[in-house]
C-alpha positions in Angstrom: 155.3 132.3 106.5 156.1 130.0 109.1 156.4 126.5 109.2 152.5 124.8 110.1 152.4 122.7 112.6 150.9 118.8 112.2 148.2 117.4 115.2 148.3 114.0 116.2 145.2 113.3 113.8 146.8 114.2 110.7 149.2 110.8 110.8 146.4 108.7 112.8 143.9 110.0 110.0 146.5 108.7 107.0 146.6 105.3 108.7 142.9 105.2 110.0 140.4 104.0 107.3 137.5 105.1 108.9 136.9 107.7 107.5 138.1 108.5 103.6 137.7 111.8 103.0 140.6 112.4 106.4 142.4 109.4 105.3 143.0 111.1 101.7 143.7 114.6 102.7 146.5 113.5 105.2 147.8 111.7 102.4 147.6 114.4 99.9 149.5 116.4 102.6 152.1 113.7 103.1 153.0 113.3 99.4 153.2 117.3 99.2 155.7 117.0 101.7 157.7 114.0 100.8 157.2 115.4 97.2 159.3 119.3 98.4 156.0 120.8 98.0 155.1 121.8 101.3 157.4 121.8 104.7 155.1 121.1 108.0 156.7 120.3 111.5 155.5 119.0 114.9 156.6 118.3 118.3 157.7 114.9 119.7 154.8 115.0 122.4 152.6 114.8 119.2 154.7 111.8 118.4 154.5 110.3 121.3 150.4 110.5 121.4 150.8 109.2 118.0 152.5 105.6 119.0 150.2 105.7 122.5 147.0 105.4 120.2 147.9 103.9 117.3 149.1 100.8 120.1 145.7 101.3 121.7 144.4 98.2 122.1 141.0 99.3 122.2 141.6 101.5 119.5 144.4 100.6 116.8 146.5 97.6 118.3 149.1 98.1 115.9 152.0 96.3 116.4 155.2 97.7 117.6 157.2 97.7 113.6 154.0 98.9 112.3 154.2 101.9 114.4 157.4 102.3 113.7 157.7 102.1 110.2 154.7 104.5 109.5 155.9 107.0 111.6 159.4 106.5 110.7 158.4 107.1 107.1 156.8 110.2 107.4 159.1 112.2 109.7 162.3 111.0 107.4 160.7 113.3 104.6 163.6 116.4 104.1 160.2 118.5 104.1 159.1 117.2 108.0 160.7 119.4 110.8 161.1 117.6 114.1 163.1 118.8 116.8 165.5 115.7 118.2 164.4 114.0 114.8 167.6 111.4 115.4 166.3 110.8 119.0 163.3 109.6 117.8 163.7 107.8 114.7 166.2 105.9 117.2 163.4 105.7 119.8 161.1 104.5 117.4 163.6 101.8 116.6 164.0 101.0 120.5 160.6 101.0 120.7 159.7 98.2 118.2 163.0 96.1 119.6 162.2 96.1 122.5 159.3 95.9 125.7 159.6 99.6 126.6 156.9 102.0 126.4 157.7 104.7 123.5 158.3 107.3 126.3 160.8 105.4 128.0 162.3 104.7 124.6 162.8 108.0 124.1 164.8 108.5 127.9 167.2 106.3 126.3 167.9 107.1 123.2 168.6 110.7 124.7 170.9 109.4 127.0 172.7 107.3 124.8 173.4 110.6 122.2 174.0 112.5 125.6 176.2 109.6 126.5 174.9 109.8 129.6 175.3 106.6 131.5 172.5 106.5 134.3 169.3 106.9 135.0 167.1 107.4 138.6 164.0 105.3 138.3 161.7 102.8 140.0 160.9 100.6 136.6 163.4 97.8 136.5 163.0 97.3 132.7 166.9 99.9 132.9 168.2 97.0 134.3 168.1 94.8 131.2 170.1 97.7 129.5 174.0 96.6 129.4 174.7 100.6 129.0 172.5 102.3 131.1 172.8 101.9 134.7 169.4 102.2 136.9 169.7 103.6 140.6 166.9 103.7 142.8 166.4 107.2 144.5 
C-alpha cells in the first residue's frame, strides 16, 4: 500500500480545541506515527497552508515559535514523509527568527542549501539578508 497522504486539517485539528473528537483522532494518528506504527506523508504546500492559518489572526494568532515548534515536532517523526523535509524544518526555523512570511522563508532556505546567492524580487525584506543578494528585475 502506499504511503496516505495528511490534509492541512489533520495538524490544525491536533492543535485546535474546538472540537474533541478531531482534536483526539489527529492525535491518535500522530502518536501512531511518532510511535513506528503508521508512516503518512504530505506536501509542503500543505505545510505552508498550515503556518498561514494557524498565524491567522482572525483565526489562530499563534505566534511565530509556536508554529514552529508544533509543526517542527510532527514532521521530525522517522514515520512522517516530506519532500525537502531539511528545507523546511530550516524554514520553519527562519520563519520564527525572523519577519518573513513562511513562503518567503522557504525561498531562502532553498537557496541557501542550493547555495544559490541571489534572488529577483520587489520585497526589500532580501536586503536585510547578509547572504542573499536582492536585484530588482
Amino acid at each position: 500500500m502506499k504511503i496516505p497522504y495528511i490534509d492541512t486539517n489533520i495538524i490544525i485539528r491536533y492543535v485546535d480545541s474546538t472540537n474533541l473528537d478531531m482534536q483526539e483522532a489527529s492525535a491518535r494518528l500522530f502518536n501512531k506515527v511518532q510511535s513506528g506504527e503508521v508512516t503518512i506523508q504530505t506536501s509542503s504546500i500543505v505545510i505552508a497552508e498550515t503556518v498561514w492559518v494557524l498565524s491567522s489572526k482572525n483565526l489562530y494568532a499563534l505566534s511565530r515559535d509556536q508554529i514552529r515548534d508544533t509543526i517542527a515536532g510532527i514532521i521530525r517523526y522517522p514515520n512522517f514523509k516530506l519532500e525537502n523535509k531539511n528545507i523546511i524544518l530550516d524554514a520553519l526555523d527562519i520563519y520564527a527568527s525572523s519577519g518573513v512570511k513562511f513562503v518567503d522563508a522557504l525561498l531562502i532556505s532553498a537557496m541557501r542549501q542550493g547555495n544559490v546567492k541571489a534572488i529577483y524580487s520587489h520585497d526589500h525584506h532580501f536586503d536585510n539578508l547578509s547572504d542573499i543578494k536582492r536585484i530588482e528585475p
